[in-house]
C-alpha positions in Angstrom: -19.7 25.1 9.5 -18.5 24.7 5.8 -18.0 28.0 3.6 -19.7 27.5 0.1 -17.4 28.7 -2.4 -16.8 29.1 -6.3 -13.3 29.4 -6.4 -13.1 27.0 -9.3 -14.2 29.7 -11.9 -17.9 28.5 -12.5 -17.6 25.5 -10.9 -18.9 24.4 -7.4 -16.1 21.4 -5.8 -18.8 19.0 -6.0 -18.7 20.2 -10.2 -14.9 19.7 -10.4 -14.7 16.4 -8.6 -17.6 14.9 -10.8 -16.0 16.1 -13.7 -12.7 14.7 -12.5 -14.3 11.3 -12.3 -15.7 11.6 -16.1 -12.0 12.1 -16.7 -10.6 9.4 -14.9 -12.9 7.1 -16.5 -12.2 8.2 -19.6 -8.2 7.4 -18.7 -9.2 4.6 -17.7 -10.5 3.4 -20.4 -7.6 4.1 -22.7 -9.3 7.6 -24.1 -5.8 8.9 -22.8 -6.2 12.3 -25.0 -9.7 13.1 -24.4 -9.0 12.9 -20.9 -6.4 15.3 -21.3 -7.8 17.5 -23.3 -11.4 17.2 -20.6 -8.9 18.1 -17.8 -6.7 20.8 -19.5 -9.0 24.0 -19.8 -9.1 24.3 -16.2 -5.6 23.5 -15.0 -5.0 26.5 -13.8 -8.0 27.3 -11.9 -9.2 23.7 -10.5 -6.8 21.7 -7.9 -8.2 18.5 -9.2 -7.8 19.6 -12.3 -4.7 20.1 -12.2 -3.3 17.1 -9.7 -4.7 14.8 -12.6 -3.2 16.5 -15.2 -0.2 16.0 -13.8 -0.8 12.7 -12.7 -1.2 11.6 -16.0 1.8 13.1 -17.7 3.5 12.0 -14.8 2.9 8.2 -15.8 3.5 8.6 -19.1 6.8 10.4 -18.4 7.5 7.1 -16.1 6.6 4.8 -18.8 8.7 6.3 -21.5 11.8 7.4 -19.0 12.8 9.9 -21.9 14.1 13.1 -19.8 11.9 15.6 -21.5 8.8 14.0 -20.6 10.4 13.6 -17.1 11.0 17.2 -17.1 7.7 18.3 -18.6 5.9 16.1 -15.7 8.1 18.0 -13.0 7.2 21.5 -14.6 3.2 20.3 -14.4 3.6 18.7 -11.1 5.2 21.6 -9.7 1.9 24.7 -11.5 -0.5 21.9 -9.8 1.2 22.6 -6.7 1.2 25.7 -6.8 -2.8 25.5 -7.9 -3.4 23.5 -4.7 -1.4 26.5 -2.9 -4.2 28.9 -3.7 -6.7 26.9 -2.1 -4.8 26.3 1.1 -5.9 28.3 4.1 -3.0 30.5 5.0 -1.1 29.9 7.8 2.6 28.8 9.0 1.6 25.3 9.6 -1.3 22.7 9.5 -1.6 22.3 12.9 -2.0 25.4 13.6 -4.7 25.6 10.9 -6.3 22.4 12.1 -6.4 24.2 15.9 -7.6 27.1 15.1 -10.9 28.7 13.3 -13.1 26.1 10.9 -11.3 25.3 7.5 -13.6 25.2 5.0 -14.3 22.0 2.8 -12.4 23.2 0.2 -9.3 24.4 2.2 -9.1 20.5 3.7 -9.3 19.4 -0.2 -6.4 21.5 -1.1 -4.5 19.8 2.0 -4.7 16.7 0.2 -4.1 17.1 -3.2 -1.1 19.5 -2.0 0.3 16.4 -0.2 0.1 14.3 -3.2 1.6 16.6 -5.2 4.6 17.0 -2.8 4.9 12.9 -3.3 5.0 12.7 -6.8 7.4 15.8 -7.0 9.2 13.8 -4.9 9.2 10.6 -7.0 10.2 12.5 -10.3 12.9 14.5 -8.3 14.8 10.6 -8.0 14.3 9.4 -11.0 15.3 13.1 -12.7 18.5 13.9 -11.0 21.4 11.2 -9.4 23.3 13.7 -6.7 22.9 13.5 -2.9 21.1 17.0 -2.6 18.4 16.1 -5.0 17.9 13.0 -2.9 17.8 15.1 0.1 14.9 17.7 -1.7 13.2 14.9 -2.8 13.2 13.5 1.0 11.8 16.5 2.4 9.1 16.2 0.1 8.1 13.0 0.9 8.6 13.5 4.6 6.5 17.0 4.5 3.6 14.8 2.4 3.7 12.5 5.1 3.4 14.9 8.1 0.3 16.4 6.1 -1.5 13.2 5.6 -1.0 12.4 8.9 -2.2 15.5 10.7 -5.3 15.6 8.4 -6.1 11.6 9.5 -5.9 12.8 13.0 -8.2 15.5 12.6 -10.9 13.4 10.5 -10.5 11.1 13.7 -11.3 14.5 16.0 -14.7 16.3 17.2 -13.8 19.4 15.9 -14.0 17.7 11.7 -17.6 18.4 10.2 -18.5 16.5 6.7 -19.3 18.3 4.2 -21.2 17.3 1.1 -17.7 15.8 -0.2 -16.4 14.4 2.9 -15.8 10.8 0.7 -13.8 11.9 -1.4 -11.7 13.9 1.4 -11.7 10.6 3.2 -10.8 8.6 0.8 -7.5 11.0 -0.5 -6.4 11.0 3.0 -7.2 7.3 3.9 -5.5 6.6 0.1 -2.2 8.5 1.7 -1.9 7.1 5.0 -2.1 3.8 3.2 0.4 4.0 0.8 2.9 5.0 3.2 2.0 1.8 5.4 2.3 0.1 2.0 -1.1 -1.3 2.7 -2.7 0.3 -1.0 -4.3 -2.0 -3.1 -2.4 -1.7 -5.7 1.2 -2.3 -3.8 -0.7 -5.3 -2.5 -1.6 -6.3 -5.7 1.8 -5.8 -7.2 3.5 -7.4 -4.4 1.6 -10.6 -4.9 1.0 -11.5 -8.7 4.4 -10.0 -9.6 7.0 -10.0 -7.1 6.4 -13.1 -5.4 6.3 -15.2 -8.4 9.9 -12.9 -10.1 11.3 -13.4 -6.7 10.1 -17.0 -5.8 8.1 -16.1 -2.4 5.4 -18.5 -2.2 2.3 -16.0 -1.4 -0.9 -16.9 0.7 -3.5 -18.5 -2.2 -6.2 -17.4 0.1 -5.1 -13.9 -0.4 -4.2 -14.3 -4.2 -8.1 -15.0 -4.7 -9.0 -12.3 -2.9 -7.3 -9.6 -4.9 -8.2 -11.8 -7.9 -12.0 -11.5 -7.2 -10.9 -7.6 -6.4 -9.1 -7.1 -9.9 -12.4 -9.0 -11.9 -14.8 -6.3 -10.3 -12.4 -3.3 -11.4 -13.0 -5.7 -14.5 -16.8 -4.8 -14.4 -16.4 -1.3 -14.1 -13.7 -0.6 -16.9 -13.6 -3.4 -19.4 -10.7 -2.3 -21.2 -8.4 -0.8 -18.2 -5.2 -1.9 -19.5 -3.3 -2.3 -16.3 -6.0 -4.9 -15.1 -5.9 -6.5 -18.7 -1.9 -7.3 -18.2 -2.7 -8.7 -15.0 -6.1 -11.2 -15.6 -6.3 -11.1 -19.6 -4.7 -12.2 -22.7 -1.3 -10.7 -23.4 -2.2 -10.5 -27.2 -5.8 -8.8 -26.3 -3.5 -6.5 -24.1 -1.2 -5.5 -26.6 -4.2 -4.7 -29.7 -6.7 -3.7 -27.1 -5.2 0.4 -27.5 -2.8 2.3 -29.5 -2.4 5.5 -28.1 0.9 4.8 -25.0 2.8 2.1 -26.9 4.6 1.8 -23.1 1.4 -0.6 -21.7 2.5 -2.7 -24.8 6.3 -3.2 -23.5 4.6 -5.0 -19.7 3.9 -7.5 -22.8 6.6 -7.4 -24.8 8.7 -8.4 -21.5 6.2 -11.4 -20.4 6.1 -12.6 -24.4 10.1 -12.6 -24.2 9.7 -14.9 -21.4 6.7 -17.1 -22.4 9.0 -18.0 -26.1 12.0 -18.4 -23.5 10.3 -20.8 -21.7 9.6 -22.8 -25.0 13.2 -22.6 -26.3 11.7 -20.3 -29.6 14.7 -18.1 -29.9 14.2 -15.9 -32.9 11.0 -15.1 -31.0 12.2 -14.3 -27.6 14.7 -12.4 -29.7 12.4 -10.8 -31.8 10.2 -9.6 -28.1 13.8 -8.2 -26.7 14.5 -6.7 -30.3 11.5 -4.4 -29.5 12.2 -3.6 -26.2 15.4 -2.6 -27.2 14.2 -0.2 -29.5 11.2 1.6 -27.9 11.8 1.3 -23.9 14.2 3.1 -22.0 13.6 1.1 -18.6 16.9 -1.2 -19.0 18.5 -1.3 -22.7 21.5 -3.1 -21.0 19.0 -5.6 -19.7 17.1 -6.3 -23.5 20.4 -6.1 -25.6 21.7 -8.3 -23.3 18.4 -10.8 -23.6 19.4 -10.4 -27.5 22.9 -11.4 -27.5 21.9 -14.4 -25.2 18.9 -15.7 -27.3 21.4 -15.7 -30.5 23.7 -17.6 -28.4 21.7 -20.3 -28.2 21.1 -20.7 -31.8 23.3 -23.5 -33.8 26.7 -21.5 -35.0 25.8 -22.1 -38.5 21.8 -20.4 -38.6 21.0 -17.0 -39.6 20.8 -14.6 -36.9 17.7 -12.3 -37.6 19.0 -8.7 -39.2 22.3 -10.0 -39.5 23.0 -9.1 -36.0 26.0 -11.1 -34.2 25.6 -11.9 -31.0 29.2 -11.2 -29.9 28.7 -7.5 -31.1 26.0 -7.2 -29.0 27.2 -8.7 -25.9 30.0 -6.2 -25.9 27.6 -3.2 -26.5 25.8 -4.0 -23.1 27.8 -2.2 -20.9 27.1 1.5 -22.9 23.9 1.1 -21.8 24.0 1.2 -18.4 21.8 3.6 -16.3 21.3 4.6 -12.8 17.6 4.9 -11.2 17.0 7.0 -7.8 21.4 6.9 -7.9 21.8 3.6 -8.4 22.4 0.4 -11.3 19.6 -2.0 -11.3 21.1 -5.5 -9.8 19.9 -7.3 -13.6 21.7 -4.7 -15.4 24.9 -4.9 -12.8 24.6 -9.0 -13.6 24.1 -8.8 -17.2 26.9 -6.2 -17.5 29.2 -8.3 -15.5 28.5 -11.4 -17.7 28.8 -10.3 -21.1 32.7 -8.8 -20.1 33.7 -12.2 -21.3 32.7 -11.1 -25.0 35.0 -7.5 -24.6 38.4 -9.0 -25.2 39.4 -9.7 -28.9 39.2 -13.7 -28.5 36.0 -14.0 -26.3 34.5 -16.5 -24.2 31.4 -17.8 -24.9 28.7 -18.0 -22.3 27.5 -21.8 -21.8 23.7 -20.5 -21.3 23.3 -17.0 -20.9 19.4 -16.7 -21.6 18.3 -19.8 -18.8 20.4 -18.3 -16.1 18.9 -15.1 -16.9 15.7 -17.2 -16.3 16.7 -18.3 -13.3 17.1 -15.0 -11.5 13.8 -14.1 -12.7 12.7 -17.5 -11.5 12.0 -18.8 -14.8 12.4 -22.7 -13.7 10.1 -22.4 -10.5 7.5 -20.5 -13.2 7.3 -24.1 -15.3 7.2 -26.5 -12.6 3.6 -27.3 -13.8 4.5 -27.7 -17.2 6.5 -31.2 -17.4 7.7 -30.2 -21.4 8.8 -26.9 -20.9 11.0 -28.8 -17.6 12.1 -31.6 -19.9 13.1 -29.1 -22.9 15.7 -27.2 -20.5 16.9 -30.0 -19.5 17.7 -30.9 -22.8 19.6 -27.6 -23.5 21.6 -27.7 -20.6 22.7 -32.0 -20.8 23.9 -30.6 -24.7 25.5 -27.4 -23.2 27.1 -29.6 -20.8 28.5 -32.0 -23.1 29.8 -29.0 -25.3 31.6 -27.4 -22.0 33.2 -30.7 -20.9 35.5 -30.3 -24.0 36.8 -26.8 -22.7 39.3 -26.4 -20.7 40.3 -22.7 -18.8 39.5 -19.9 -16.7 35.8 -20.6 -16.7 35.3 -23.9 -16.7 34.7 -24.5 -12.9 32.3 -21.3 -12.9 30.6 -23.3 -16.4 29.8 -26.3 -14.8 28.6 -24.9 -11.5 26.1 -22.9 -13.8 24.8 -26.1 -15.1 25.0 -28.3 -12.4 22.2 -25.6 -10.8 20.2 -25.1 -13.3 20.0 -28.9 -14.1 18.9 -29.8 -10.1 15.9 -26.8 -10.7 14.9 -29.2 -13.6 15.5 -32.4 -11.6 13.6 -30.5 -8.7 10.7 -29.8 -10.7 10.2 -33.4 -12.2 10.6 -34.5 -8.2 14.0 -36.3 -8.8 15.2 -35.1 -5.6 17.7 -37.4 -4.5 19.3 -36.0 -8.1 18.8 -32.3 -7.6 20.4 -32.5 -4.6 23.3 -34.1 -6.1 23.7 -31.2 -8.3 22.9 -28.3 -5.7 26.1 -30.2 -3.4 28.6 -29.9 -6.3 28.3 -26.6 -6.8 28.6 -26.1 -2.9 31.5 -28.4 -2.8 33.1 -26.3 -5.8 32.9 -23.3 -4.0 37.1 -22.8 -3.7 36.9 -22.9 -7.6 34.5 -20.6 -8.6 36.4 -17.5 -9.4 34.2 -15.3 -10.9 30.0 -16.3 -10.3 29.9 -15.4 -6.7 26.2 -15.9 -6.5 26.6 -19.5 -7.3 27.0 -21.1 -3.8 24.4 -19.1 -1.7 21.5 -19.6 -4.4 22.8 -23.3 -4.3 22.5 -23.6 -0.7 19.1 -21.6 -0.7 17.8 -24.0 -3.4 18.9 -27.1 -1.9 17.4 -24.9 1.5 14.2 -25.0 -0.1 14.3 -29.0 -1.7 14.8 -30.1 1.8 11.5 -27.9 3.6 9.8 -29.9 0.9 11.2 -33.5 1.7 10.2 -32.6 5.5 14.0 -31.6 6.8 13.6 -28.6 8.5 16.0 -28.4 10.6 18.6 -29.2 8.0 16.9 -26.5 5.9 17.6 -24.0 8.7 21.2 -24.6 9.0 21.8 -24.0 5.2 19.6 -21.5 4.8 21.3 -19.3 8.1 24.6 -20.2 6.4 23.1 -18.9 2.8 22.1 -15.8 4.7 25.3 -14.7 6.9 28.6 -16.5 5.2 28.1 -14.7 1.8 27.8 -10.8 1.4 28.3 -8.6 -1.9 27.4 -11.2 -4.8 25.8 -10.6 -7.4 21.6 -10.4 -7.2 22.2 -10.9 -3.3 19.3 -8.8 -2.4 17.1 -10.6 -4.8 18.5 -14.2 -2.5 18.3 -12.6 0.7 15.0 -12.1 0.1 13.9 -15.3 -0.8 16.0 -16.6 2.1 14.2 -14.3 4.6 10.5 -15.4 3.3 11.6 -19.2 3.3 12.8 -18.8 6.9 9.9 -17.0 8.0 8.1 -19.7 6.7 9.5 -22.1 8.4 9.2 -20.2 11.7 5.4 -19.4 11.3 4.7 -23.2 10.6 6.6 -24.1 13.7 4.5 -22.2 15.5 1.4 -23.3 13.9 2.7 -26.5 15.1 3.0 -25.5 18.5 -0.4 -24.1 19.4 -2.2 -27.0 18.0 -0.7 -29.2 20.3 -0.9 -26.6 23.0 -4.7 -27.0 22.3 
């Protein structure tokens, strides 16, 4: 039997969750400070109150990356915590709370919104501090939400649970944390296949793409402004106007804008997109001055460069904006820090095309295979880069050409001159006792030409350069990024053999 309580002040849990809701909604759509300020007078007395709260400063202080909101989010994170503490029935573990007497409805409430505060504790505990006994706390967190979740599915699962008149919404927290540790949450799902596998170049399942399409256009119905849908189904320049109040939703736009002006070789424009970035995000500086100095490197010597920046200046300012998240360099910032060391000594040496191999590892080239003009206006740039690189003659030459010779077979790939493509893929394979300094070169060349033959139907000479992509080369630059496409091609490859194999066992 359930206890009815009023612990929350005046109001009943079924009050608070409601209440909750009208916040969320409001949140969601982009009436970020009246949710706040719905949400704030009972912080201190309200679990949900209080979990959301934080929840929400705890986004913003992700979008901005500036450490006082960081901080602020781990003080608020940490009251709601101790909110949820109040509620909890008291007892020196779970189980033994789950064996023993009844818990009442609210005492299995403050069970889950304690866990979830232990995770995003957790989360702002890596991205706040870089040494190994932060790392540790903040893994005791995360294991400690994880044991809770898990002892409170079991017990839903039991006899001994009774609902009570808010058993969804205590279903759906714990259902909501089970799945996001199995990485099973819509929104991972979601991210996973409209972002990564198009950044990373992992062909994804259509059939499932339409299905969290038709997903994402019902979230659609219910808030027709929510801004993180809008990114994802509606116009970026609707995105970017449609609210005011966390300029951070704008920079997801300013990043695809950069791209989409890259794409059409409009430099001042993709400059102008990284010039923003540079100024208001904190999530990789290195990465957007580094997208500035390589978009002014592609204009002729001779034409103004927007605010009278140079690019060589800021190819050599890169490396002071390096950062570490949960310990570590981002691989895009390591690359881009790594490329523009040819700009630090006194006589520099100018990049052939910085801003389309940039494109490249964010699989730029396989993004316009559908759009024959944008192909045919790389290909352009990079036959006149090559005819300006011929002429040079020193340490980077080999490394020069190899760079060009890839990123021309991606063009030749996408306009189906394969026979040609794979001319160009082989000479950078074949110039692999040259290349001195752009390790990545020969494994992304075998995993492209990999991939051009599983096209052309030759599988099994796909296999053997892909295997060799995958074990001869170690500690390159972006190699996670290529082992990962490597391992989706090849399990590709092994999931249509068997395909193949059980229809003609049938």
């Amino acid at each position: 039997m359930f206890v009815s309580t009023c612990s929350f002040a005046s109001m009943s849990l079924q009050t608070c969750l409601e209440d909750c809701m009208e916040a969320v909604d409001l949140f969601l759509n982009n009436r970020f400070a009246e949710s706040l300020d719905r949400l704030q007078p009972h912080v201190k007395n309200s679990m949900y109150h209080a979990l959301i709260y934080a929840t929400v400063l705890e986004m913003q202080a992700m979008m901005t990356f500036e450490h006082d909101d960081i901080v602020s989010a781990g003080i608020t994170m940490k009251s709601a915590q101790e909110v949820c503490q109040r509620f909890r029935k008291k007892s020196s573990s779970l189980n033994s709370k789950l064996a023993g007497e009844d818990l009442t409805e609210e005492q299995l409430h403050a069970e889950v919104c304690y866990a979830e505060c232990l995770l995003q504790r957790a989360a702002l505990t890596f991205l706040q501090d870089e040494n190994m006994v932060s790392f540790i706390k903040g893994g005791v967190k995360v294991r400690s939400s994880y044991l809770i979740y898990k002892d409170l599915h079991t017990f839903l699962q039991s006899q001994q649970y009774v609902k009570g008149p808010n058993h969804f919404q205590l279903e759906g927290g714990v259902s909501f944390g089970i799945g996001a540790f199995n990485l099973v949450c819509c929104n991972i799902v979601t991210a996973l296949v409209l972002f990564s596998s198009s950044l990373l170049g992992v062909n994804s399942s259509w059939t499932l793409t339409q299905r969290i399409t038709s997903l994402l256009l019902y979230y659609i119905s219910c808030c027709s402004s929510a801004e993180l849908l809008l990114v994802l189904l509606k116009n970026k320049n609707q995105f970017v106007w449609s609210q005011q109040a966390w300029k951070q939703f704008h920079h997801m736009c300013y990043w695809e804008l950069m791209w989409c002006f890259t794409f059409k070789r409009v430099w001042k424009m993709a400059y102008f997109y990284a010039d923003l970035l540079s100024q208001e995000s904190r999530w990789s500086k290195a990465m957007y001055v580094y997208m500035k100095a390589a978009c002014l490197s592609m204009l002729p010597k001779d034409e103004a460069r927007p605010f009278g920046e140079n690019e060589v200046e800021l190819f050599r300012q890169v490396p002071t904006f390096k950062q570490k998240i949960a310990g570590k360099s981002p691989p895009t910032e390591k690359f881009a820090i790594r490329k523009a060391k040819r700009y630090k000594a006194s006589c520099s040496v100018r990049l052939p095309v910085p801003v389309l191999e940039m494109m490249y590892m964010w699989n730029g080239f396989t993004m316009i295979r559908s759009r024959p003009e944008l192909t045919r206006g790389m290909m352009e740039t990079l036959v006149e880069a090559e005819h300006t690189f011929q002429e040079s003659h020193g340490t980077y030459m080999t490394d020069d050409s190899c760079v060009i010779q890839l990123l021309k077979g991606m063009c030749l790939k996408n306009e189906g001159q394969n026979e040609a493509a794979e001319d160009c893929f082989n000479k950078v394979c074949n110039s692999e006792k040259k290349i001195r300094f752009d390790d990545y070169l020969v494994p992304n060349a075998l995993l492209e030409l990999g991939l051009l033959y599983i096209d052309l139907g030759r599988k099994d000479e796909a296999i053997k350069l892909l295997q060799k992509a995958k074990n001869n080369y170690k500690e390159y630059s972006m190699e996670s990024r290529t082992q990962f496409r490597i391992h989706a091609a090849l399990t590709k490859l092994k999931a249509d053999t068997s395909d193949v194999e059980e229809s003609t066992d049938l």
